[in-house]
C-alpha positions in Angstrom: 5.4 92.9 -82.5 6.9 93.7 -78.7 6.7 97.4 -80.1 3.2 97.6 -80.7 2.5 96.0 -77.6 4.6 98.6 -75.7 2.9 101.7 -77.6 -0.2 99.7 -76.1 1.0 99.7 -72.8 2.0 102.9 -73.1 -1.0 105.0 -74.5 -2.9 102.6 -71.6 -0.8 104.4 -68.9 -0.8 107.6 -70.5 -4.8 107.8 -70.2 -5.0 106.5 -66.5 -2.1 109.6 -65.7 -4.3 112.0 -67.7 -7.2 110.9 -65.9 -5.6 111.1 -62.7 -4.1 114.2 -63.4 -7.8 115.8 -64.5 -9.1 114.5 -61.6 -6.2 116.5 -59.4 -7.5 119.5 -61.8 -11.4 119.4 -60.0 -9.8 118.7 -57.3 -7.0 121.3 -56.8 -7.3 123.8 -59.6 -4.0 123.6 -60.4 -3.4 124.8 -63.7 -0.2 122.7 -64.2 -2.2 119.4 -63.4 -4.7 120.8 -66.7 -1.7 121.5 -68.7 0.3 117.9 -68.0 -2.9 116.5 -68.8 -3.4 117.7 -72.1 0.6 116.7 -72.7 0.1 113.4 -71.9 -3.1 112.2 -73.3 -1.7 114.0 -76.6 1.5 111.8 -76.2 -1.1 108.5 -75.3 -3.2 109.2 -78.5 0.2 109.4 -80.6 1.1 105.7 -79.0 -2.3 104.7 -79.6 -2.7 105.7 -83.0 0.5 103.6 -83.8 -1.5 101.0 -82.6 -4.3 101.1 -84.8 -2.1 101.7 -87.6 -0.5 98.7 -87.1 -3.4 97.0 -87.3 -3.2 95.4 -84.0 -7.1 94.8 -83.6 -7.0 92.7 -80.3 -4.6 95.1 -78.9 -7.7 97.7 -79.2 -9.9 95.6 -76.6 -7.3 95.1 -74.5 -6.6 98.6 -74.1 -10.2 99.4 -73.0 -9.7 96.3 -70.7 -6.8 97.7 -69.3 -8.2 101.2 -68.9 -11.2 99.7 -66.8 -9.0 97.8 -64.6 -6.7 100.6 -64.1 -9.4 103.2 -63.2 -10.5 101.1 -61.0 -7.4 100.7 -59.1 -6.8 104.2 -59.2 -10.6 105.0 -57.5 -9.4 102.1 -54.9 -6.1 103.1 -54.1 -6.2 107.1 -54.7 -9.2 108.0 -53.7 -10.3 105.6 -51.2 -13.9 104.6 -53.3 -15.1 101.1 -52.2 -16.5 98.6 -55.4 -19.4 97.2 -55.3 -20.4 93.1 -56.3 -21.5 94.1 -59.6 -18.6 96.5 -60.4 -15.9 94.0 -59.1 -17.4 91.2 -61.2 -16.9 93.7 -64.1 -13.1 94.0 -63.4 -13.0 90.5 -63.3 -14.5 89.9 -66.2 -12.2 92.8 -67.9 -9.1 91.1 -66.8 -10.7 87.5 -67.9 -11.1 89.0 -71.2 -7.6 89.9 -71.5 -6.3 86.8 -70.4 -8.4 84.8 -72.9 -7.6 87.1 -75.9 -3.8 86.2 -75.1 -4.2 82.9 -75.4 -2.6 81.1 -78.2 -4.0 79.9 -81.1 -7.4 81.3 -80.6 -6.2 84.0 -83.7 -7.7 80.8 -86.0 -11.2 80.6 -84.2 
């Protein structure tokens, strides 16, 4: 189970570096930031598709969870944007969501 969870974490990462590496793309130009892109968002759907194979349905929410948080931590840190009320309560409620899905014993719900 620890390996599906890591091929989550993974692909997770692997689309917040793609995404920061097409946003160097609009930025810079640089072809090399296009071409890393497209490496790692094909290595992030390989890790994700594991995922899904695996049947790891919970795992599939948490990703997109994860993905919201970590964009937004990339806009705040990176790039200097500012959140406002609505979109911070959003994060919030993305990491809530997270935290209640890992849980235990909620599976039998």
């Amino acid at each position: 189970m620890f390996f599906w969870w890591f091929c989550l974490l993974g692909s997770s990462a692997g689309f917040t570096a793609g995404s920061l590496l097409l946003k160097r793309f609009a930025d810079t130009g640089a072809w090399a930031c296009l071409s890393l892109s497209f490496a790692v968002f094909a290595v992030s759907n390989l890790l994700f598709a594991q995922v899904l194979k695996s049947g790891l349905g919970p795992g599939v929410v948490a990703s997109s969870m994860l993905q919201i948080i970590l964009m937004a931590a990339l806009g705040v840190l990176i790039f200097g944007e500012r959140l406002n009320p609505w979109q911070m309560s959003g994060v919030a409620m993305a990491a809530a969501s997270i935290l209640l899905m890992l849980q235990p014993g909620l599976e039998k719900i």
